[in-house]
Legacy VTK file of the C-alpha trace (Angstrom):
# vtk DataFile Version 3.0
C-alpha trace
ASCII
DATASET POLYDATA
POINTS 277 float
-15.551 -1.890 40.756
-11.826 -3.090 40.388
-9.737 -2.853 43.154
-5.964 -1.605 42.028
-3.560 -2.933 43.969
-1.400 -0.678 45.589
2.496 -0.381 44.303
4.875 -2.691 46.223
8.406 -1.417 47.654
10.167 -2.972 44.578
8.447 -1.367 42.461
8.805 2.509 44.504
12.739 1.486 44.371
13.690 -0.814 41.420
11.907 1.520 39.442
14.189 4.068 40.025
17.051 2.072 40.541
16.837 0.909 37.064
16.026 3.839 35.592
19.109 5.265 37.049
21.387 2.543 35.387
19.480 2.958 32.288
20.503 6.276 31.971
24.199 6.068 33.493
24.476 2.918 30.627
23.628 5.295 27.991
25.646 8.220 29.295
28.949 6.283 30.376
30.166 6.665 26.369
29.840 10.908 26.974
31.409 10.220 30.372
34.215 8.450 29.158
34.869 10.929 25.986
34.689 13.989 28.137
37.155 12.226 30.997
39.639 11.300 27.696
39.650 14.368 26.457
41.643 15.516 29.858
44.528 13.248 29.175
47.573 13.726 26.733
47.462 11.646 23.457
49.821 9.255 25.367
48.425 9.302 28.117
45.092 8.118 26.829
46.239 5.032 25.496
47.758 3.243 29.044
46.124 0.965 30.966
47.423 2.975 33.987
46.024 5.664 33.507
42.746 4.946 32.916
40.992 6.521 35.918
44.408 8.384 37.728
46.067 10.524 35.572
46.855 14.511 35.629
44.810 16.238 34.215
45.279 18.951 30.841
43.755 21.426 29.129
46.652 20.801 26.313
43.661 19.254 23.791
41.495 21.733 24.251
43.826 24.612 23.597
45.254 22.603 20.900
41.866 22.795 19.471
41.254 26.273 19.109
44.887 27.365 18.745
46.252 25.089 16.046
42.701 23.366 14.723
40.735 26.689 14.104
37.794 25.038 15.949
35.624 28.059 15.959
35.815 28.528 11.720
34.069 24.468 11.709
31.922 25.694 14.900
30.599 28.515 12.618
30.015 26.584 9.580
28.157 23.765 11.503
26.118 26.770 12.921
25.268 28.175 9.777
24.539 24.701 7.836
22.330 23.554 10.631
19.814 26.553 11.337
19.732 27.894 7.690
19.170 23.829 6.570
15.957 23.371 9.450
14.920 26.988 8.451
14.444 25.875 4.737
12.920 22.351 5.036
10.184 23.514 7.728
9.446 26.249 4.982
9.004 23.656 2.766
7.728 20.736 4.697
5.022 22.915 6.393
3.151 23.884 3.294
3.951 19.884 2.189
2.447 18.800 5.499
-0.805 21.061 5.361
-2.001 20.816 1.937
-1.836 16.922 2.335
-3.426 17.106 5.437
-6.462 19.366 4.950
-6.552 18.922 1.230
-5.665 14.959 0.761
-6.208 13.309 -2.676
-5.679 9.929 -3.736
-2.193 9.740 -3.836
-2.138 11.319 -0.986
-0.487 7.904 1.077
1.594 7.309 -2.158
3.500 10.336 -1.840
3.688 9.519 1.926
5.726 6.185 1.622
7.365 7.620 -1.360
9.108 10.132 0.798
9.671 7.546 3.537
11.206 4.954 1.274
14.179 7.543 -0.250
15.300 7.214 3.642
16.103 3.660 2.818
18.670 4.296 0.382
22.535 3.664 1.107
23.842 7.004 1.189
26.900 5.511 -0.621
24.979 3.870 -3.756
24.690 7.775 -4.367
27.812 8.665 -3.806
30.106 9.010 -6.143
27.059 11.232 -8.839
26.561 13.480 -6.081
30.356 14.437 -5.753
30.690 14.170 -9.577
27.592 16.852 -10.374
28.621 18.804 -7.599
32.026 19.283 -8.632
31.100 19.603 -12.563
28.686 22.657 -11.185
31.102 24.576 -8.527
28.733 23.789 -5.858
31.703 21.430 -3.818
32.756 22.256 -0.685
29.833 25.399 -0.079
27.517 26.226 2.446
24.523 26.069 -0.092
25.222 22.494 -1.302
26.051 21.380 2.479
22.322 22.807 3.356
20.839 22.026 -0.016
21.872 18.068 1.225
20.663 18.542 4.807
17.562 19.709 3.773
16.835 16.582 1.404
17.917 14.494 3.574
15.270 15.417 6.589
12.571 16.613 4.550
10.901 13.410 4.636
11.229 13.013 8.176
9.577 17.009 8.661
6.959 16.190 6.491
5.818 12.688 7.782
6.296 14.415 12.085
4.045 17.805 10.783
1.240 15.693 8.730
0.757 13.796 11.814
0.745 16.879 13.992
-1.697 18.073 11.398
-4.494 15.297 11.271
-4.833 16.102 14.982
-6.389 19.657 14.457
-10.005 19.340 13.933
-10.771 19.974 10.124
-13.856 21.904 11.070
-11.941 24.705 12.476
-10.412 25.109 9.311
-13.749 25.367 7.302
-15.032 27.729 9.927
-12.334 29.749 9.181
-12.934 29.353 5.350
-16.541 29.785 6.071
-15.595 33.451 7.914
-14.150 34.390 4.475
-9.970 33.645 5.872
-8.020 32.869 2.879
-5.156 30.556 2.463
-2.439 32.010 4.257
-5.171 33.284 7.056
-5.777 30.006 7.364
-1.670 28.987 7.565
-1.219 32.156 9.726
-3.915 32.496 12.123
-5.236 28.882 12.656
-2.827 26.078 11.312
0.514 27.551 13.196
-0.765 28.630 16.476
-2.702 25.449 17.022
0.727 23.108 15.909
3.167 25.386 17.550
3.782 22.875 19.873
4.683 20.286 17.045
6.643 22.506 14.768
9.037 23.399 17.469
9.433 20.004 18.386
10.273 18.930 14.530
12.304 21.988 14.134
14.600 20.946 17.258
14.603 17.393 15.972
15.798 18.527 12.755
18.257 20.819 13.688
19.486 17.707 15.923
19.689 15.646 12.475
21.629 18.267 10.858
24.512 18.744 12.975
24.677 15.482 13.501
25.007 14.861 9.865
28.340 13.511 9.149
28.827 11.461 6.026
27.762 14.002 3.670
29.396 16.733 5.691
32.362 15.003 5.673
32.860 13.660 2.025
31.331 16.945 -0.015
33.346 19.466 2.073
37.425 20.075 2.387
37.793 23.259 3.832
35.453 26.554 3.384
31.919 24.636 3.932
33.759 21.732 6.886
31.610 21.232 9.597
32.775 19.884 13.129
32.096 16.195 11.527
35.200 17.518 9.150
37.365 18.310 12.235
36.769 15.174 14.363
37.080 12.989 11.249
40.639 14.583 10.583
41.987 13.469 14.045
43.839 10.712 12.515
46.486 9.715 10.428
48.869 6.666 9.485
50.653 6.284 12.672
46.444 6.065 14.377
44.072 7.911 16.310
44.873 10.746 18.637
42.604 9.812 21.483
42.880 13.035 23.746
42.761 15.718 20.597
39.877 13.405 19.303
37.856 13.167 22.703
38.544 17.019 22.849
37.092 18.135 19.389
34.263 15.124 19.858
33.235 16.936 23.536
33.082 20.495 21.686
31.275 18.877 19.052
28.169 17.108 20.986
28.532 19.704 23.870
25.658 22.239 22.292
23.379 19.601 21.452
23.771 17.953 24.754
22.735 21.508 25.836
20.083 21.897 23.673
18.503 18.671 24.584
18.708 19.063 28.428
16.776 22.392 28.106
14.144 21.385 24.754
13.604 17.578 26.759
10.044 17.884 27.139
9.853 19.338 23.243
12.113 16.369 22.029
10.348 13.558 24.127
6.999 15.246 22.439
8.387 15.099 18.790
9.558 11.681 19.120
6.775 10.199 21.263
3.985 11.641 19.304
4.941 13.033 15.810
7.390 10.252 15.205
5.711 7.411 16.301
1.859 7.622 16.251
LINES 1 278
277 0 1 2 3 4 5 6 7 8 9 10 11 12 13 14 15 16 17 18 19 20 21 22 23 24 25 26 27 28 29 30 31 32 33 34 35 36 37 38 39 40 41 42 43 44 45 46 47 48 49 50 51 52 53 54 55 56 57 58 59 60 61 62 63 64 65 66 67 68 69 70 71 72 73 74 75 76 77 78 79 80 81 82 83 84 85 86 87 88 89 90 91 92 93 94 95 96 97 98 99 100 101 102 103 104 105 106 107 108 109 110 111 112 113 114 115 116 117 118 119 120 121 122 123 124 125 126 127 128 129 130 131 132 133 134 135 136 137 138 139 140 141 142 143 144 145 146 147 148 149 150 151 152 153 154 155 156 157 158 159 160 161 162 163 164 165 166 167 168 169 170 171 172 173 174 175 176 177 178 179 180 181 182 183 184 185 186 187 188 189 190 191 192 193 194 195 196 197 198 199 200 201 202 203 204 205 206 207 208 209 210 211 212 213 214 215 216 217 218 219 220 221 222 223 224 225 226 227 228 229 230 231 232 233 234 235 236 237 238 239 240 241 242 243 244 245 246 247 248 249 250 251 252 253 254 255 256 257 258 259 260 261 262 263 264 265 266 267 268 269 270 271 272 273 274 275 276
């Protein structure tokens, strides 16, 4: 019988310790965004002030007074949900029928899928905003989540068909067995048992979509611009505007910061297990 040694004080505190610096490293860039967003335009951009300075809210009024933050809030919203609403109702169905019903090309269609990730965005560029604009669909909400939706459907379909080949097949044939159709099956069996693993995808995708900024930013001008739109316009000849940008940037990654603190267990499950194994 092995004897385990037991932990030594380094280990109880430089565990910790480093975990701690770990995650201060990681989170310094937030830190410092959501301290420059206090600080006037001018202000931002002296050594001087880099830690002492007086504080303003003049960004973040600018923001919603002059920027009509709220209109991109509400479009980013809209693209984001309605975009991880349509691929899981696509990706699930993908997911189940190629895991409980696999066929040769089964792992074909797989890396298929995977491999359209590994195309430049740009080498598609310019056809997308040509056919777009030749069929009215530039600068809407239903190309902006058509996109989205493409663009993390592989991603869905690869975290769910993992999630998927966990649950015993013989569950499903003593459902089939018991005389539960298809979408008894999908209903009563399939979801409850992933639930777990299609709320972490959903969460991750949602994630992916508002994050989503070089489509959001190059097929939209006005009535479809997302939040990516707004930061991205916080320049112009003369520079950057640090404080407006820092501003719009914090209101930007705020929600998902949110959203992550609250889902963490969900997220660290999705990317853990359905990404990964």
């Amino acid at each position: 019988m092995a004897i385990v040694a037991p932990p030594s004080k380094y280990g109880k505190v430089g565990r910790p310790v480093l975990a701690w610096a770990v995650g201060l490293l990681f989170f310094f860039p937030i830190f410092w965004m959501i301290l420059t967003s206090f600080k006037t335009d001018a202000d931002a951009v002296k050594p001087e002030f880099l830690f002492v300075f007086k504080p303003t809210l003049e960004n973040y009024l600018n923001m919603t007074e002059n920027y009509d933050y709220w209109r991109f809030a509400k479009n980013s919203v809209i693209t984001a949900v309605a975009a991880t609403l349509f691929t899981l109702f696509i990706g699930i169905p993908c997911a189940y029928a190629m895991a409980f019903n696999p066929s040769r090309a089964t792992k074909d269609v797989l890396m298929w899928m995977l491999s359209t990730k590994m195309l430049p965005a740009a080498a598609v560029l310019y056809p997308m905003t040509f056919l777009t604009k030749s069929l009215g669909l530039f600068d809407t909400h239903f190309l902006v989540i058509l996109v989205l939706s493409l663009i993390n459907l592989p991603i869905v379909v690869w975290m769910l068909f993992t999630y998927f080949k966990e649950i015993p097949k013989d569950i499903i044939e003593a459902g089939q067995m018991d005389g539960v159709n298809t979408w008894g099956e999908f209903k009563e069996i399939l979801v409850p048992l992933a639930w777990g693993g299609i709320v972490s995808t959903a969460l991750l995708c949602f994630i992916f979509c508002w994050n989503e900024a070089y489509w959001t930013v190059r097929l939209t001008t006005t009535d479809a611009a997302t939040l990516s739109k707004l930061i991205e316009g916080n320049r112009a000849p003369e520079g950057l505007f640090f404080g407006r940008l820092s501003a719009v940037s914090a209101a930007a990654v705020g929600p998902i910061i949110i959203l992550g603190w609250f889902c963490q267990k969900q997220l660290v499950q999705g990317l853990t297990f359905g990404a990964v194994k």
